[in-house]
N, C-alpha and C positions, 0 to 999 in steps of 0.2 A: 504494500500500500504506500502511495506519496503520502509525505504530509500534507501538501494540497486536499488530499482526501478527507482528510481529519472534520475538515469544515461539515460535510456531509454527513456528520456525526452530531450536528446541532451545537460546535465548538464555536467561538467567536475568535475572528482572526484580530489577535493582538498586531504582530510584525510579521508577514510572510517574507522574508527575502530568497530564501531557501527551498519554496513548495515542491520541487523534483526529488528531496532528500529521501531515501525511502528507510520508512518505518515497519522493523523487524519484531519488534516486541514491544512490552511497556515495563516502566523502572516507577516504583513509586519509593520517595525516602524525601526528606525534608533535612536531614543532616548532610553539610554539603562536602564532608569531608568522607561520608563512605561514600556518595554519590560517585568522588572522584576517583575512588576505590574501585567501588563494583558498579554504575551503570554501563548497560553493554551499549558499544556503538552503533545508531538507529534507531536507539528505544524514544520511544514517545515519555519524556519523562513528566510523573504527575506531582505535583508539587504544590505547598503554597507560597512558595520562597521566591516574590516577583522584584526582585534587587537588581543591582549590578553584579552581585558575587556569583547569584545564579546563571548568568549568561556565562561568567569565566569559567565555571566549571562547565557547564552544558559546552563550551570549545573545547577544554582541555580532552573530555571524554566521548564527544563525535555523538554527542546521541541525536537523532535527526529530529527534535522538536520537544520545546520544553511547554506543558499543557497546566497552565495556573487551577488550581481546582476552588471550590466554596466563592466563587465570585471572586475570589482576590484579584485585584487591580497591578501591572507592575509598573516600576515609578518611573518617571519619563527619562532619567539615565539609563535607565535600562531598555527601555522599551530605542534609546538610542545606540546603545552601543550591540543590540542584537543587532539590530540591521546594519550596520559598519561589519558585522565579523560573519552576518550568515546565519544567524540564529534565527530557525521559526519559533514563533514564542502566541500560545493558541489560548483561551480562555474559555472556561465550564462554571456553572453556576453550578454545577451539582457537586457532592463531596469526591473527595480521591477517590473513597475505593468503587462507586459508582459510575466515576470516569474513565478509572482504568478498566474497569471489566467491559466498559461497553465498547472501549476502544481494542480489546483482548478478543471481544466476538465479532468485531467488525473485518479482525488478520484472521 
């Protein structure tokens, strides 16, 4: 699945710059130091962490789109330097683990 596709999932597009990335899995964690540990590269990651930190790690670890969950908003440094580096960065009103699973039956 592209993350372009994600949208078709009732996702709201924060910063597309990346829509061809394709999305292998889904990585939910909110600590950003295992993130950069163990998400695998591609994963649609669910998160509510809409900073600047999470966009460095969502590049260090290649995962093809970072999916803010519970409505969280992310802050407009972020929402800047994802698009400078390639990060899709997607938005859900519904909780993580409701997000992730419906993006888990959509692959």
């Amino acid at each position: 699945m592209k993350a372009k596709e994600l949208l078709n999932l009732k996702l709201t597009e924060g910063v597309m710059p990346s829509g061809d990335n394709e999305i292998s899995g889904v990585y939910c964690c909110d600590l950003l130091s295992i993130v950069m540990g163990k998400a695998p590269a591609g994963a649609a990651w669910v998160t509510v962490m809409g900073n600047i930190n999470s966009v460095a790690v969502a590049s260090l670890t290649e995962v093809g789109a970072i999916i803010l969950a519970d409505g969280v908003k992310p802050d407009e440094n972020a929402l800047k330097k994802a698009e400078e580096n390639g990060i899709n960065i997607l938005l859900s009103s519904e909780p993580i683990f409701d997000t992730a699973l419906k993006i888990q039956k959509a692959l």
